[in-house]
C-alpha positions as a Markdown table, in Angstrom:
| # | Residue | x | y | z |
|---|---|---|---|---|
| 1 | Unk | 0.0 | 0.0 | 0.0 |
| 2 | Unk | 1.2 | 3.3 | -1.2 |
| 3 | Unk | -0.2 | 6.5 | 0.7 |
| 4 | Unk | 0.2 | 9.4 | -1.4 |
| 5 | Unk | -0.2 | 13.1 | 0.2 |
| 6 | Unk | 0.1 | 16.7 | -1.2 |
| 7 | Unk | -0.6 | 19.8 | 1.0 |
| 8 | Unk | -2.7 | 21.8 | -0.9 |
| 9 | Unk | 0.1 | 25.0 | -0.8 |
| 10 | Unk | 2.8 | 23.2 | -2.2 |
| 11 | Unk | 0.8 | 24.0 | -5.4 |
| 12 | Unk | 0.6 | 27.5 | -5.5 |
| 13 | Unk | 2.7 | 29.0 | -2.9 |
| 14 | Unk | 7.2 | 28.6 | -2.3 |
| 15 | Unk | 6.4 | 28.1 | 1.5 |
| 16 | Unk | 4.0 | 27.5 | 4.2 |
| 17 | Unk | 1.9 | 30.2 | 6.0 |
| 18 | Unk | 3.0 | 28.8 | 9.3 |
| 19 | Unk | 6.4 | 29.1 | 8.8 |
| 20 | Unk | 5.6 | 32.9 | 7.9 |
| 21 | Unk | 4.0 | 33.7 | 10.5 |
| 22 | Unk | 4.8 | 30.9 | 13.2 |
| 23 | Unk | 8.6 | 30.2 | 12.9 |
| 24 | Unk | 10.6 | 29.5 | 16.0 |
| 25 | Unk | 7.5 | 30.0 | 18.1 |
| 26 | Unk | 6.4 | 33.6 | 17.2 |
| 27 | Unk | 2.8 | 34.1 | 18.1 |
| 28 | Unk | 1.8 | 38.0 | 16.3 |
| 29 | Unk | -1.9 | 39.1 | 16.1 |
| 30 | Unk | -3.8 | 38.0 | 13.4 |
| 31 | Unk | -3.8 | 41.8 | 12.1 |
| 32 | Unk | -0.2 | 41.3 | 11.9 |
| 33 | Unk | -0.3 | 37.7 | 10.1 |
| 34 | Unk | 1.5 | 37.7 | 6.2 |
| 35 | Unk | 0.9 | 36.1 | 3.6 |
| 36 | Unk | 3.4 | 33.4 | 2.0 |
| 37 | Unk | 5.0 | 34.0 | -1.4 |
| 38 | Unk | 3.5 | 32.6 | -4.5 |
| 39 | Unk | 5.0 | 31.0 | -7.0 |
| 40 | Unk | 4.4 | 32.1 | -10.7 |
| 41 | Unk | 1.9 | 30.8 | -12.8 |
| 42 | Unk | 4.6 | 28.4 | -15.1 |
| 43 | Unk | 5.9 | 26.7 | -11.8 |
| 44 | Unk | 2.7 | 26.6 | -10.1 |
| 45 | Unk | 1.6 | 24.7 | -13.8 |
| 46 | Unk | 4.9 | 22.6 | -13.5 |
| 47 | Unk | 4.1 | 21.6 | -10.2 |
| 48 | Unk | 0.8 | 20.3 | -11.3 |
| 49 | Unk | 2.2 | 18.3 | -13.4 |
| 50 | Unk | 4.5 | 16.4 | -11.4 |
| 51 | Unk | 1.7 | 15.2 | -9.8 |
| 52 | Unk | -0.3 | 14.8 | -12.6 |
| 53 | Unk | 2.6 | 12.7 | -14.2 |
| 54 | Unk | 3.4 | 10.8 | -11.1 |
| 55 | Unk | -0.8 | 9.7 | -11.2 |
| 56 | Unk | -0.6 | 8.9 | -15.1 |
| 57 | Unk | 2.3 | 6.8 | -14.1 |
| 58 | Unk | 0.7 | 4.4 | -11.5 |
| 59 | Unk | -2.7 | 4.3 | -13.5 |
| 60 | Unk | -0.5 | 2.7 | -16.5 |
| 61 | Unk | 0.3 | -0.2 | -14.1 |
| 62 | Unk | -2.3 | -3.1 | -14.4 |
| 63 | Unk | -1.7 | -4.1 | -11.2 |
| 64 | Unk | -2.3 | -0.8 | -9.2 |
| 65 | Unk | -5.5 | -0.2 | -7.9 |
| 66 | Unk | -6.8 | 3.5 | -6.6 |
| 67 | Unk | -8.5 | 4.1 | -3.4 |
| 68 | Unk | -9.8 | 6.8 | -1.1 |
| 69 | Unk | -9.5 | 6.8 | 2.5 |
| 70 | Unk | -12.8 | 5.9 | 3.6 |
| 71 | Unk | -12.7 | 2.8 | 0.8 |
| 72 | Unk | -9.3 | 1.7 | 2.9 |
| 73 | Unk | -11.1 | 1.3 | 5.9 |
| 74 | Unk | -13.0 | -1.4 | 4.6 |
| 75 | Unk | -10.4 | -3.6 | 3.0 |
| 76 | Unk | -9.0 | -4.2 | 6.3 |
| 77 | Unk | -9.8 | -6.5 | 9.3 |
| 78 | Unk | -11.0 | -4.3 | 12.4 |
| 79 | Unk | -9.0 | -3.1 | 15.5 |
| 80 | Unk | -10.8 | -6.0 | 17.6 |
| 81 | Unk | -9.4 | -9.3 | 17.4 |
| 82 | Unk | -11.9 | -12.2 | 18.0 |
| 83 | Unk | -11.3 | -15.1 | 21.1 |
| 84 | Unk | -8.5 | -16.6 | 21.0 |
| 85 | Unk | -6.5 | -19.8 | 22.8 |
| 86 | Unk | -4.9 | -18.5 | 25.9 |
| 87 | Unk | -2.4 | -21.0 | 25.6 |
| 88 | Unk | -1.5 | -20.1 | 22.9 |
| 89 | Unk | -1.7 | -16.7 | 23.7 |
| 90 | Unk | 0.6 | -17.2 | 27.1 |
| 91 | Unk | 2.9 | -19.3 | 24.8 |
| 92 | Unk | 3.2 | -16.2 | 22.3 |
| 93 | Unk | 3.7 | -13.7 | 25.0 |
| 94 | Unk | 6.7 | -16.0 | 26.4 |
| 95 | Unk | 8.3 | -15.6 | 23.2 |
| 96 | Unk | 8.2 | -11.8 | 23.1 |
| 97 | Unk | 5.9 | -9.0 | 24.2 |
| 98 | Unk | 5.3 | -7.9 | 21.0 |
| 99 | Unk | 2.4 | -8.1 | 18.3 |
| 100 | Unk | 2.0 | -11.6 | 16.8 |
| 101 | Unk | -0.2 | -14.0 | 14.9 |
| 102 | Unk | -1.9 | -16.2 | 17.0 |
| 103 | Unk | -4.7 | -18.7 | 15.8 |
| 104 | Unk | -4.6 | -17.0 | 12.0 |
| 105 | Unk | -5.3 | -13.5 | 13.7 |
| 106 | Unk | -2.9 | -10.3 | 14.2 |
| 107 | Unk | -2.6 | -9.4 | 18.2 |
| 108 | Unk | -1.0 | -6.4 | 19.7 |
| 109 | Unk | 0.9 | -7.4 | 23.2 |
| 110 | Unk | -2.0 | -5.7 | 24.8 |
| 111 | Unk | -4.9 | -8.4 | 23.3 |
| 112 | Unk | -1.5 | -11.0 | 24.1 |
| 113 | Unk | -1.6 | -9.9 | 27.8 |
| 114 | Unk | -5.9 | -9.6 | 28.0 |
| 115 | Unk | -5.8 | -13.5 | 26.4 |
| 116 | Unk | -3.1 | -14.7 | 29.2 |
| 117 | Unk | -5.5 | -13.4 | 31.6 |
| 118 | Unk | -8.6 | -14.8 | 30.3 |
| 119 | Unk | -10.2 | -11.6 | 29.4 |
| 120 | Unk | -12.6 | -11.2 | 26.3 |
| 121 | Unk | -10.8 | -9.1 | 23.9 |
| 122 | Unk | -11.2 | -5.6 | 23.3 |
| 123 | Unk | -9.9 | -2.5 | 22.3 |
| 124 | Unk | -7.8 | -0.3 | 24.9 |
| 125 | Unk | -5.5 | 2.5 | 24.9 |
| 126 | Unk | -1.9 | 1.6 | 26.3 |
| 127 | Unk | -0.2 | 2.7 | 29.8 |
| 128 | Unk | 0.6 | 6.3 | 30.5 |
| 129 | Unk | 3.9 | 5.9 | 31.7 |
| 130 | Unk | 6.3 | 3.0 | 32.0 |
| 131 | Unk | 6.0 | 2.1 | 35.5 |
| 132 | Unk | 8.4 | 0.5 | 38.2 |
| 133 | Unk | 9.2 | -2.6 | 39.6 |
| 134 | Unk | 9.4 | -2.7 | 43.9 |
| 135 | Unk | 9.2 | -6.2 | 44.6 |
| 136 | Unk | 12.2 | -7.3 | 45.3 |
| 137 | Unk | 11.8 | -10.8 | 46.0 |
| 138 | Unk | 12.6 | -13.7 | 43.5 |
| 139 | Unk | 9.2 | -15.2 | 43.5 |
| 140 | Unk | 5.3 | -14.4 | 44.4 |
| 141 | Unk | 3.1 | -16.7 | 46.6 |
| 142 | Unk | 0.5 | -18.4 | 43.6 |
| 143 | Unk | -2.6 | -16.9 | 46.3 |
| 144 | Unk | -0.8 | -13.2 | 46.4 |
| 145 | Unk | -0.5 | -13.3 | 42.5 |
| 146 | Unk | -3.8 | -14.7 | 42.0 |
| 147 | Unk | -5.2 | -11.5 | 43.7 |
| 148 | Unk | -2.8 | -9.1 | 41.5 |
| 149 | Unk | -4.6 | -10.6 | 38.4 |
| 150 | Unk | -7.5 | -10.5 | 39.4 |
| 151 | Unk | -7.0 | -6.2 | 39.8 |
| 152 | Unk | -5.3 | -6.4 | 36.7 |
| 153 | Unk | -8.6 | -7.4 | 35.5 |
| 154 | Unk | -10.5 | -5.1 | 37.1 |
| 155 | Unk | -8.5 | -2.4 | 36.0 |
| 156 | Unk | -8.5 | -3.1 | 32.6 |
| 157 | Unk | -12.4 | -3.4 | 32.7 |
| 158 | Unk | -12.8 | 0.1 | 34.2 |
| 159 | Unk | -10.5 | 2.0 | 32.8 |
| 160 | Unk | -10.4 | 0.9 | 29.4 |
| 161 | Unk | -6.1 | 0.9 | 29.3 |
| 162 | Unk | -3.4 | -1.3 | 30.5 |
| 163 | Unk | -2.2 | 0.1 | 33.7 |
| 164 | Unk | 1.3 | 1.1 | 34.4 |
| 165 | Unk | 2.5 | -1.4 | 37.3 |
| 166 | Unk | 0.2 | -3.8 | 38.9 |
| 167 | Unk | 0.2 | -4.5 | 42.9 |
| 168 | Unk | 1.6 | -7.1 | 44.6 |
| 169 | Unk | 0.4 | -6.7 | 47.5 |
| 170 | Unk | 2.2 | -3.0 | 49.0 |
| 171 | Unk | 5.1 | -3.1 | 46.2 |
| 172 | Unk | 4.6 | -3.1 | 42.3 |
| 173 | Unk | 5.8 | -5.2 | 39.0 |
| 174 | Unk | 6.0 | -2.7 | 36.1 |
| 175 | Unk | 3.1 | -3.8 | 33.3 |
| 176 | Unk | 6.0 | -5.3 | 31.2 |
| 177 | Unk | 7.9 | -7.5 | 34.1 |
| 178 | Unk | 4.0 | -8.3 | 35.0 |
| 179 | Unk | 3.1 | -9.8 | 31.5 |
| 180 | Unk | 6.3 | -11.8 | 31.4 |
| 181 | Unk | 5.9 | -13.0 | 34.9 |
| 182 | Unk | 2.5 | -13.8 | 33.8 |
| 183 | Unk | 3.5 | -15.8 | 30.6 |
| 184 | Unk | 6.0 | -17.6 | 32.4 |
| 185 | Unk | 3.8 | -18.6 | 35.4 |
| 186 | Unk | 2.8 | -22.3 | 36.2 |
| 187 | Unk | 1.3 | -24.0 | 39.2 |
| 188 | Unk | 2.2 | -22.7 | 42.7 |
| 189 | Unk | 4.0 | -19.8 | 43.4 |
| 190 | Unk | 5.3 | -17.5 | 40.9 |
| 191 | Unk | 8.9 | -17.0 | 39.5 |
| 192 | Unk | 9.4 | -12.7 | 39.0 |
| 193 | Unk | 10.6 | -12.7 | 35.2 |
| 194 | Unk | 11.7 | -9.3 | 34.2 |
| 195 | Unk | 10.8 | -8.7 | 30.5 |
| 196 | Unk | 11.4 | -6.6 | 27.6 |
| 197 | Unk | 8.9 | -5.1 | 24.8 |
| 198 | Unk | 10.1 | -6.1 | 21.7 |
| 199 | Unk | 8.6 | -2.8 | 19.3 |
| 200 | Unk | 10.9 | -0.3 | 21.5 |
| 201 | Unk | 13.0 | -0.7 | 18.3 |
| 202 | Unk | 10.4 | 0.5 | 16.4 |
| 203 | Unk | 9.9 | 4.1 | 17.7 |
| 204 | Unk | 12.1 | 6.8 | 17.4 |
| 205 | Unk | 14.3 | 8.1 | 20.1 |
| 206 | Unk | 15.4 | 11.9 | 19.0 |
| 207 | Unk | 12.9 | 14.2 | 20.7 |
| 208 | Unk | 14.7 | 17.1 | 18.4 |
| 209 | Unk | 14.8 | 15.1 | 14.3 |
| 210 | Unk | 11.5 | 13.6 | 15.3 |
| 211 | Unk | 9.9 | 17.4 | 15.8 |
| 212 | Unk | 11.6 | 19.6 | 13.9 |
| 213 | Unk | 8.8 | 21.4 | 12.8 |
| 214 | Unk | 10.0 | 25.6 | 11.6 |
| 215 | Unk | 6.9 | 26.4 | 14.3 |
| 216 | Unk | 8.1 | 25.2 | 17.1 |
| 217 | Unk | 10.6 | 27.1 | 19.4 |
| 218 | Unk | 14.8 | 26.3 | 19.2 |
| 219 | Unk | 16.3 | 23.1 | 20.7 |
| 220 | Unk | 12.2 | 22.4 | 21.4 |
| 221 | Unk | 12.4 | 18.6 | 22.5 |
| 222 | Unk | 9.6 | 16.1 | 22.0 |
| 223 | Unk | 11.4 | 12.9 | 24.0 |
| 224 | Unk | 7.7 | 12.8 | 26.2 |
| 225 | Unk | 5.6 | 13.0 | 23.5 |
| 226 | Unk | 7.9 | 10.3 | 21.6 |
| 227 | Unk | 7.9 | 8.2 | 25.1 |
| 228 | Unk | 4.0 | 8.2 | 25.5 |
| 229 | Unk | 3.6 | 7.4 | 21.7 |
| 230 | Unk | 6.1 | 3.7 | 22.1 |
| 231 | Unk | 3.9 | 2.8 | 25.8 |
| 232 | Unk | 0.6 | 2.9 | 22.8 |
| 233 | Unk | 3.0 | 0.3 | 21.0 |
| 234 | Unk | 1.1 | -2.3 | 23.4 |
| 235 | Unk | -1.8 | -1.9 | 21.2 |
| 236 | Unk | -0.1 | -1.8 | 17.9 |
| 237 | Unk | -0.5 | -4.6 | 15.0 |
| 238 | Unk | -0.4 | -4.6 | 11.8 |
| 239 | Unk | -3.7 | -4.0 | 9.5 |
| 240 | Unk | -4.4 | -7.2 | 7.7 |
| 241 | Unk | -6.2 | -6.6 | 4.4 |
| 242 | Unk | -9.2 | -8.6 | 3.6 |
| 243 | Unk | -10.2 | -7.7 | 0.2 |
């Protein structure tokens, strides 16, 4: 799939009004606002028709096929997966906390962790902060870590997103040493596994590259906007097209 996108200005103008008006975090009064340069009518025509060219192009190839946005939405599956094996869930989850394919269906490590712990599937919003891990003990009595699932549950439930840490009794396992704890748990009491997400990769780290945008102020740095965007990676899988 090929997502094509033009702002509308690149068309007729040599830069954006925001960058006029807005660079570096100026704010002046709309009475004050300019507008941006145009370009002239023969490179406004030539920009035109790099796109038109470009759309000749793919409509030449037999086996490209146009859509619009709302039409996308439709070829794929939805966001909610369907029930699913929590064996094989807990045996996915062991290998990685992660999105996988489980039972012919995509999962995000959030539907991973619901399935592990019995729950009906459903769609939630990931943790709003990473969390920490107080228990300092090797292993949690099976009754004791019975009762932290259960709130894990419950939290779920109400809230609608994976928490940050779950309790163990007065101390706390962060949500990603909980689901590999959880994975690797069997009969009686409970081995403390400390885990590891495996889409951390796929997020960027530079607060500055990742924002540099000509409206926000100098050396503005984005790192807790990037950091809240990988804790949604829980809930991230890819769209598996159906038409």
């Amino acid at each position: 799939m090929i997502s094509i996108y033009y702002h509308p200005t690149e068309f007729v103008t040599t830069e954006f009004w925001d960058g006029v008006n807005f660079r570096h975090g100026a704010n002046p009064e709309r009475p004050e606002w300019a507008k941006p340069k145009l370009r002239t009518r023969d490179d406004s025509e030539r920009t035109y028709g790099v796109l038109r060219s470009f759309v000749q192009h793919m409509k030449q190839r037999p086996d490209v096929r146009f859509v619009t946005a709302r039409e996308l939405a439709g070829m794929y599956d939805g966001p909610a997966a369907g029930p699913v094996d929590r064996r094989a869930a807990v045996e996915r989850l062991r290998q990685g906390i992660g999105f996988a394919e489980v039972g012919g269906q995509m999962l995000s490590a959030a539907e991973l962790l619901m399935a592990a712990l019995g729950m009906t599937l459903r769609v939630v919003d990931g943790p709003t902060g990473a969390g920490k891990t107080t228990y300092t003990k090797t292993a949690i009595p099976a009754a004791a870590f019975g009762r932290t699932r259960t709130e894990t549950v419950a939290f779920v439930e109400r809230f609608g997103r994976l928490p940050n840490e779950v309790f163990v009794g007065p101390d706390t396992l962060s949500l990603v040493d909980f689901a590999a704890t959880l994975a690797a748990a069997g009969e009686g009491d409970v081995t403390v596994v400390r885990g590891k997400t495996a889409f951390d990769g796929q997020f960027s780290t530079d607060g500055k590259k990742s924002f540099n945008w000509v409206i926000h102020p100098e050396g503005f740095d984005g790192s807790a906007l990037l950091e809240l965007g990988r804790l949604q990676g829980w809930t991230l899988k890819p769209a598996r097209m159906t038409k």
